[in-house]
N, C-alpha and C positions, 0 to 999 in steps of 0.2 A: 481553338476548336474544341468544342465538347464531346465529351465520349457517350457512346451508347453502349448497350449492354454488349454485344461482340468488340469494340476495341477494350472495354472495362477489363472484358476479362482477358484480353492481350495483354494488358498492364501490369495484373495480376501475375499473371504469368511468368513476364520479364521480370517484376520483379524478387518473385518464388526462385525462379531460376540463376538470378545476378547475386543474390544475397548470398543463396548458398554458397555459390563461387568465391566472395569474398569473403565469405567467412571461415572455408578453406584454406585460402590465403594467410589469413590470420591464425589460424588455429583454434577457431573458436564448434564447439558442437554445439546440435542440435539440442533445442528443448522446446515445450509445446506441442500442440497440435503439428502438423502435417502442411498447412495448410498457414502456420505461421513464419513470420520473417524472425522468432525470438531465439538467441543462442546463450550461450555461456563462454564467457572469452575472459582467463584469468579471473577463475573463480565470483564474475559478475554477471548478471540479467541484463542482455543487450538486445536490442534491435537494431537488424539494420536495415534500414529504408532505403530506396533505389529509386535517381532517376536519371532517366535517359538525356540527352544532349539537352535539347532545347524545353528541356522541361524545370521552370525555374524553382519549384519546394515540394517537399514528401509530407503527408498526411502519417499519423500518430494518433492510434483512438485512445481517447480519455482515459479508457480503462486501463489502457497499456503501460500509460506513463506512470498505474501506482504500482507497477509489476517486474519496471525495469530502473537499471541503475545508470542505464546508459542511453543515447539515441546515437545511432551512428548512420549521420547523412553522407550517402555515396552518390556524387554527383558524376555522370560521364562530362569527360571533357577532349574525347574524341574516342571514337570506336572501339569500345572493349577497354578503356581505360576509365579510372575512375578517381580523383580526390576524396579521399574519406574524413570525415570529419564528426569527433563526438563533442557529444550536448547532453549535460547534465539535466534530467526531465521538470526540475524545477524551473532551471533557463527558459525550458522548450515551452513550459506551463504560460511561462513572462511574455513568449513573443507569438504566440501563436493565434491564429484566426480561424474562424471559423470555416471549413469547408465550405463552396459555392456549390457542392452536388446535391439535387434533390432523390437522391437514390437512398439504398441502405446506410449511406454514411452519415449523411445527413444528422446534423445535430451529434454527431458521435465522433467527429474525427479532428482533430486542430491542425494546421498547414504551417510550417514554416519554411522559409525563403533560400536558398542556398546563398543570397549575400551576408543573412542571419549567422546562418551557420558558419562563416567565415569570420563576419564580424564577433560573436558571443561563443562561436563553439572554440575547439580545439584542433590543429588541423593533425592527422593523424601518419597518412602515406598517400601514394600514389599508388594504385594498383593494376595492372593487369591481367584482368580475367581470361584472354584469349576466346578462343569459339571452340 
């Protein structure tokens, strides 16, 4: 199913909110804007991207990937839990495809797979966020 601008920015949201939660977890702070998923975790430029259950890969815009040293895909694998997985942005560079959204991302965002990320990343922990 496709998103429109009110689920868009449900997503946004979820995932504003899940990141920070596991990056929390991990001990990693805030850096960037307000409004970014980007932290500092052991003195490295991480992102971490979030996706919900049946959502199978996380978007990474272009720009992001020459800014960070890390991609860290957090896949739920059942309610409030999540597999985390990092991906050196060179890898992410290798497998990534273009966004299918005709919105602001468009042209600007590269999508990789959570079986990618399983396959070529690293797996990290199991986390849960709780509510």
């Amino acid at each position: 199913m496709s998103q429109d601008r009110e689920s868009g920015q449900r997503a946004v949201e979820y995932g504003l909110k899940t990141a920070l939660r596991i990056a929390q977890t991990l001990g990693a702070t805030k850096t960037g804007s307000p409004r970014s998923n980007e932290y500092k975790l052991e003195n490295r430029a991480i992102v971490i991207k979030c996706a919900r259950m049946n959502t199978s890969s996380v978007g990474v815009s272009y720009k992001m990937l020459d800014r960070v040293t890390a991609i860290l895909g957090s896949f739920e694998v059942e309610k409030n839990v999540y597999d985390i997985y990092e991906m050196n942005p060179n890898v992410y560079r290798g497998l990534m495809t273009p966004t299918h959204s005709t919105g602001p991302s468009a042209g600007r965002v590269g999508m990789v797979t959570k079986s990618e990320f399983g396959r070529k990343g690293r797996f990290l922990r199991h986390i849960n966020v709780g509510q």
